[in-house]
Backbone bond lengths (Angstrom), bond angles and torsions (degrees), N, CA, C in turn:
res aa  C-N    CA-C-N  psi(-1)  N-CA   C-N-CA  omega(-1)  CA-C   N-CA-C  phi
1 X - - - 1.451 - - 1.523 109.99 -
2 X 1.296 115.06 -38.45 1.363 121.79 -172.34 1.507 114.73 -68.89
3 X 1.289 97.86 -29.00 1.847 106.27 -177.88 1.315 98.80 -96.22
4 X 1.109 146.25 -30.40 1.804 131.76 -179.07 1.441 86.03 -62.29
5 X 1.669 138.69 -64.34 1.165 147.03 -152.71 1.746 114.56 -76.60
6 X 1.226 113.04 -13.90 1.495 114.75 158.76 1.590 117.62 -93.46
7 X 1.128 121.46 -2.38 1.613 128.13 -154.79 1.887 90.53 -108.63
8 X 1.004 123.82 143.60 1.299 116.98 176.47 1.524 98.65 -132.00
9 X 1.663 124.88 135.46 1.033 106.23 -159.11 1.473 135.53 -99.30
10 X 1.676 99.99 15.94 1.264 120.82 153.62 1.506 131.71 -96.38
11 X 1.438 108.97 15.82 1.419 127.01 -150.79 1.612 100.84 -136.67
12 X 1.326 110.11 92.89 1.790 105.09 169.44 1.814 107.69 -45.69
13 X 1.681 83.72 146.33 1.295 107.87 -179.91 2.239 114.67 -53.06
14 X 1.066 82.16 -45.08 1.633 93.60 -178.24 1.688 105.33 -95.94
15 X 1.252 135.11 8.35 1.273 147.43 159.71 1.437 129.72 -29.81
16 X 1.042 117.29 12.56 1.530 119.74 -134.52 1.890 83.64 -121.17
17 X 1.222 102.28 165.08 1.850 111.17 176.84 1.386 91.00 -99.83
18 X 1.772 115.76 159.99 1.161 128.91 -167.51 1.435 113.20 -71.73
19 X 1.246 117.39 -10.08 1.557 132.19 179.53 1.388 112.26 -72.28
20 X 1.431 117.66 -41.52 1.569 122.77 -175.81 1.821 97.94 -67.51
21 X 1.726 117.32 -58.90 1.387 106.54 -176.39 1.567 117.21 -73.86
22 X 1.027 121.64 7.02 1.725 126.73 163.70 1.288 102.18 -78.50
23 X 1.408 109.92 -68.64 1.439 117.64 -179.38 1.590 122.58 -29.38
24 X 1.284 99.66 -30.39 1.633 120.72 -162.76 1.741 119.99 -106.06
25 X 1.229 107.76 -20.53 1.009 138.23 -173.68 1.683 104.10 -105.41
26 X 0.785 133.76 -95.42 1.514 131.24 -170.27 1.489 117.75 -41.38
27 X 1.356 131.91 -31.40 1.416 130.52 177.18 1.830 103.32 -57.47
28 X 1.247 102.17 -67.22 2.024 93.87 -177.61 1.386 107.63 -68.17
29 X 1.636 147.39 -8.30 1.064 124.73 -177.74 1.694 111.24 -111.47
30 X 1.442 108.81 -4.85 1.208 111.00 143.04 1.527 131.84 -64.96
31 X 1.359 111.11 -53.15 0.793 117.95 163.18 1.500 132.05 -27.71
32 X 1.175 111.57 -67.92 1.525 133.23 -168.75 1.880 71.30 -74.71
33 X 1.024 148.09 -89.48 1.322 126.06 -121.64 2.134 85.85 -72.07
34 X 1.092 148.12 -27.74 1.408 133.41 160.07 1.440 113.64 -36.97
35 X 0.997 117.78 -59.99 1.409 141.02 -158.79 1.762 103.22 -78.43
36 X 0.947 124.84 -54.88 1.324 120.25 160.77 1.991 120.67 -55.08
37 X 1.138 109.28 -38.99 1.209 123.87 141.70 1.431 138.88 -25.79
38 X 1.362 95.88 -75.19 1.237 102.71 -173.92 1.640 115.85 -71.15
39 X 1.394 106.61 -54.29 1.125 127.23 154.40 1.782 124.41 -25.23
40 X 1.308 97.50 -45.92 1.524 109.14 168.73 1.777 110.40 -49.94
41 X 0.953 92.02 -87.81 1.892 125.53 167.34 1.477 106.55 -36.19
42 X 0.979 122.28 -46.21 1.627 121.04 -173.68 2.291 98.39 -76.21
43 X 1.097 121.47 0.67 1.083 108.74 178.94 1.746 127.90 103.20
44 X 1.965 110.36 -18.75 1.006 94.48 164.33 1.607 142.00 -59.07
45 X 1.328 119.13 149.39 2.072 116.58 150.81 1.525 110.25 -27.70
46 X 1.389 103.52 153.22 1.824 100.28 176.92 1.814 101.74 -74.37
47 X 1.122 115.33 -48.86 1.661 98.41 173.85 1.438 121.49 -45.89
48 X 1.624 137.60 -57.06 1.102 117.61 141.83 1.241 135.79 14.47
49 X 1.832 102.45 -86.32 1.617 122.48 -171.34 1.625 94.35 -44.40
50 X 1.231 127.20 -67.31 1.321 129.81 -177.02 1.383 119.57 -53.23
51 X 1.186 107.38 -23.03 1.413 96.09 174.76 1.569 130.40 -74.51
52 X 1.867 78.13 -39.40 1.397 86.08 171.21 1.555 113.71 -66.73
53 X 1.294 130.33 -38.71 1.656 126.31 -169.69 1.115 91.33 -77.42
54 X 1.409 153.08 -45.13 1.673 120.21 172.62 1.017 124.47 -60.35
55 X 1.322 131.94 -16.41 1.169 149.41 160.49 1.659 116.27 -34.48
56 X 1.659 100.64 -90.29 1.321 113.50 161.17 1.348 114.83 -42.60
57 X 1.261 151.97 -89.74 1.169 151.14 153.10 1.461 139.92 7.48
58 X 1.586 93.95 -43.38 2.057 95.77 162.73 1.362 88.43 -97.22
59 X 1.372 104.06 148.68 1.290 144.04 -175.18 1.758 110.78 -126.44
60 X 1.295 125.95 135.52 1.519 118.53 160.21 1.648 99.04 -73.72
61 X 1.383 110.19 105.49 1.601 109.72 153.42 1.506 124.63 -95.29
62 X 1.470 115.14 -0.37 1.348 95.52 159.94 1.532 115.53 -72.31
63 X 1.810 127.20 -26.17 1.625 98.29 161.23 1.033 114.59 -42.42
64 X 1.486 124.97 -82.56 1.215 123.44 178.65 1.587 138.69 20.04
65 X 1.634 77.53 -83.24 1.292 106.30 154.82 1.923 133.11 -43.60
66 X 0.744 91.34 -64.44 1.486 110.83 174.19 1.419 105.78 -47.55
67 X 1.403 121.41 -62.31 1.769 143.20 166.42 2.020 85.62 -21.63
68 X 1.125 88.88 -80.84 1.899 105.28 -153.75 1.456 88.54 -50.59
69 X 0.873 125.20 -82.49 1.938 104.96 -172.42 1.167 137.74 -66.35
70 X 1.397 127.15 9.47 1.197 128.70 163.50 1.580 99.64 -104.79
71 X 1.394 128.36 -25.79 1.284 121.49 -174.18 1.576 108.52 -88.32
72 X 1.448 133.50 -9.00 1.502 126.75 -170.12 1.378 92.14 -144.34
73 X 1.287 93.35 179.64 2.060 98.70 -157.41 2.226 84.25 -154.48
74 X 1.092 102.84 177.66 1.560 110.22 -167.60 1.690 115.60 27.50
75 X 1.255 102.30 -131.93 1.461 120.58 -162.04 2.176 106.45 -76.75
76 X 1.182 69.28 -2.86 1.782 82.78 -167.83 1.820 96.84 -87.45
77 X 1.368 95.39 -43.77 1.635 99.87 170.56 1.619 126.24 -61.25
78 X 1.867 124.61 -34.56 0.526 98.66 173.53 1.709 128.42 -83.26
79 X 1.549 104.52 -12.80 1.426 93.45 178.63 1.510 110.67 -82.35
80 X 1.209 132.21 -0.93 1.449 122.36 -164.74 1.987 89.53 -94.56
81 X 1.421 118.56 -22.68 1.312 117.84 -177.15 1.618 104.52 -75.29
82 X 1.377 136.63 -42.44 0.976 158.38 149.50 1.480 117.18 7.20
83 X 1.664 102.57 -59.60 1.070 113.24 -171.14 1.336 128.70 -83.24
84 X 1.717 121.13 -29.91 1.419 115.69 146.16 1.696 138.98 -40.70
85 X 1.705 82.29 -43.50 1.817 103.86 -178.12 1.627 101.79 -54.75
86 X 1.640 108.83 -48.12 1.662 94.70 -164.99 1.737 107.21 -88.32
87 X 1.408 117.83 -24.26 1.520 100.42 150.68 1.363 132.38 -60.34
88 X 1.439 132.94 -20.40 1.296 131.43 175.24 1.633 107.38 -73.53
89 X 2.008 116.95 -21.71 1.261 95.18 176.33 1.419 107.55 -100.21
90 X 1.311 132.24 3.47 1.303 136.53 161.11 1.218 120.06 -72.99
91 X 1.491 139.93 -54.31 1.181 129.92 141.33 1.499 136.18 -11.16
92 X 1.318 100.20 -46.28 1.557 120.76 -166.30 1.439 104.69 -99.02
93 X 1.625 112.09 -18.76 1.756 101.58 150.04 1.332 101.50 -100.99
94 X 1.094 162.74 -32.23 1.537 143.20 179.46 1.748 120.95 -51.25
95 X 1.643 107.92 -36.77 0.959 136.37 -174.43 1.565 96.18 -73.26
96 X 1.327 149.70 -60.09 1.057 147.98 -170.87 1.309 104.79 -66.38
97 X 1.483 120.65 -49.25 1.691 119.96 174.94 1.295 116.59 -35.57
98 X 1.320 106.69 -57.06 1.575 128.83 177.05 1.244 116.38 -51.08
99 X 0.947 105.80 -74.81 1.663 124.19 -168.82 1.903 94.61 -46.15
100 X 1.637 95.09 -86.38 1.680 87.66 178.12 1.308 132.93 -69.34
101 X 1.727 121.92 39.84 1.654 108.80 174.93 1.349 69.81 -123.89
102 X 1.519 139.14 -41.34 1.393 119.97 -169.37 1.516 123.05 -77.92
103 X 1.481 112.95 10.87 1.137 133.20 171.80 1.251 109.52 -97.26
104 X 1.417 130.57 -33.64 1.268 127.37 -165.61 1.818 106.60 -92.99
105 X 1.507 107.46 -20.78 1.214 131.04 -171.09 1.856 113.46 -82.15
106 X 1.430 98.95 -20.59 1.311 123.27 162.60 2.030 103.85 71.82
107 X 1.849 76.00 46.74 1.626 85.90 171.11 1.667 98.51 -105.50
């Protein structure tokens, strides 16, 4: 639902100016690299550290989600839906980075 409703159908999927996927992109992978961070330094185990940065890092975006289409109507809806969709696939590559280099790293 979220991707028919972010997709506009005169509007490529990856269409977007580099500002929207910065925008979207840097909040969870900052994040996670603070949080892995901090977490480091503050004294947790390395499982911990990870726990905590997946932690921070997944987000419920179906609120999100939910927010943008009940709160906007036309063209306003699809970009405000937009923006969960491309954090849920940023997440979902940050989250894999993580997960399997600190797995392979034998954290």
């Amino acid at each position: 639902l979220g991707l028919t409703c972010a997709v506009r159908p005169n509007e490529p999927f990856l269409g977007r100016p580099l500002s929207f996927y910065l925008g979207v992109f840097l909040p969870p992978a900052l994040g996670m690299f603070a949080s892995l961070t901090l977490s480091y330094f503050g004294g947790l185990s390395k499982p911990q550290c990870i726990s905590v940065s997946i932690e921070t890092v997944y987000q419920n975006t179906g609120i999100a989600l939910t927010v943008a289409l009940t709160s906007f109507s036309g063209p306003s809806q699809h970009q405000a839906a937009a923006v969960p969709m491309f954090y849920m696939g940023a997440q979902f590559f940050l989250l894999a980075i993580l997960s399997l280099s600190s797995w392979k790293l034998g954290w």
